[in-house]
C-alpha positions in Angstrom: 77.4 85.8 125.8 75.4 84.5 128.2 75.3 80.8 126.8 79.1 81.1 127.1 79.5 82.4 130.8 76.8 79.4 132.2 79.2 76.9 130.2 82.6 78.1 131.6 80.6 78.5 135.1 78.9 74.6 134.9 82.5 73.3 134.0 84.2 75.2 136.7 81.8 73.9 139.1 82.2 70.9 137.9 85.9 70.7 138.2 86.1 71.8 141.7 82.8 69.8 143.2 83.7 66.5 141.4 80.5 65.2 141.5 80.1 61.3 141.4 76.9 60.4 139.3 74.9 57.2 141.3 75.1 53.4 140.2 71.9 53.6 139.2 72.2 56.8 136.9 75.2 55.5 135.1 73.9 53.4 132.4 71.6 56.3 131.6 73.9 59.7 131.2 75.6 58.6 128.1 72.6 58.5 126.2 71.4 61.6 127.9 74.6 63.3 126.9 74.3 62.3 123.5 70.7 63.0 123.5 71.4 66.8 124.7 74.3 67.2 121.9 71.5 66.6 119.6 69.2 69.0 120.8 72.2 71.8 121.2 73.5 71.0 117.2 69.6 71.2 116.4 69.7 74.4 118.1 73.0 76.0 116.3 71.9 74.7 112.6 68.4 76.2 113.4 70.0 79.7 114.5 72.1 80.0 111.2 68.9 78.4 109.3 67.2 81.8 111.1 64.1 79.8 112.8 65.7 79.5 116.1 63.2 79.4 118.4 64.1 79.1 122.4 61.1 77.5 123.7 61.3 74.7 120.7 64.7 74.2 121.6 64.1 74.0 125.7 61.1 71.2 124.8 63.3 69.5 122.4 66.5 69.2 124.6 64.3 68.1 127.6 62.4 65.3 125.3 65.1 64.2 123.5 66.5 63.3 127.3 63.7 62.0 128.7 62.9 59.7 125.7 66.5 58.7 125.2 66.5 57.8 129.2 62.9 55.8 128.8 64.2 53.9 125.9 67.3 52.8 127.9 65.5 52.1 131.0 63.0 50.3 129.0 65.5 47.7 127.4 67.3 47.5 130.7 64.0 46.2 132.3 63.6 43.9 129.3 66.6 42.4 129.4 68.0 43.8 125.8 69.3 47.8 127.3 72.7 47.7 125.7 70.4 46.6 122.0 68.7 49.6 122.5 71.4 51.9 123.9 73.0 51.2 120.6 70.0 51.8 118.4 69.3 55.4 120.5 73.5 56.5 119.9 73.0 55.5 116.1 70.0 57.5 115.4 71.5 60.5 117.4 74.5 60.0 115.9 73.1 60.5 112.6 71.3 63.4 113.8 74.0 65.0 115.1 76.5 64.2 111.9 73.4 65.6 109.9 73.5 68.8 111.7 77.0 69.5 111.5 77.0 69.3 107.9 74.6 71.5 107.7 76.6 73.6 110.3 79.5 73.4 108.1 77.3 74.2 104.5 76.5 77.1 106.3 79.9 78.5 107.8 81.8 77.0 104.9 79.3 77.4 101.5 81.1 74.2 101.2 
């Protein structure tokens, strides 16, 4: 329940407050987002799976945001950032389809 109430409170602040993310930040929260849907689908296929584990899932969503944001930064200061940006989305991607099939095996038995 508590998961549920920060959500609802995090989006109602975020409704009212309208924040504006920087110039500079904007190439970067995509792949953070992304990176933090794959942590969070980790997270719910590892709690039906029963090995959920909250400090595994705290490291893991901070890493996978951090690492996503370095390899972005890192092909933006080599000149190739939207190659890379690409390459991060396509391996979270396939992460994140991965876990929702296993999401729906689960819910389903499908």
């Amino acid at each position: 329940m508590i998961p549920v109430l920060g959500l609802v409170a995090g989006l109602a602040v975020g409704l009212f407050l309208d924040p504006s993310v920087p110039v500079w930040l904007q190439p970067y929260l995509p792949i953070a987002v992304i990176a933090a849907m794959d942590a969070v689908f980790g997270a719910i296929r590892a709690i039906l799976d029963g090995i959920f584990n909250d400090k595994v899932f705290v490291v893991s969503f901070l890493s996978n945001v951090v690492v996503a944001a370095f390899i972005v930064f890192l092909g933006d200061q080599l000149g190739v950032g939207s190659q890379l940006s690409t390459g991060v989305v396509v391996v979270l991607g396939v992460r994140i389809f991965s876990n929702v099939a296993s999401i729906r095996r689960h819910l389903f038995r499908a």
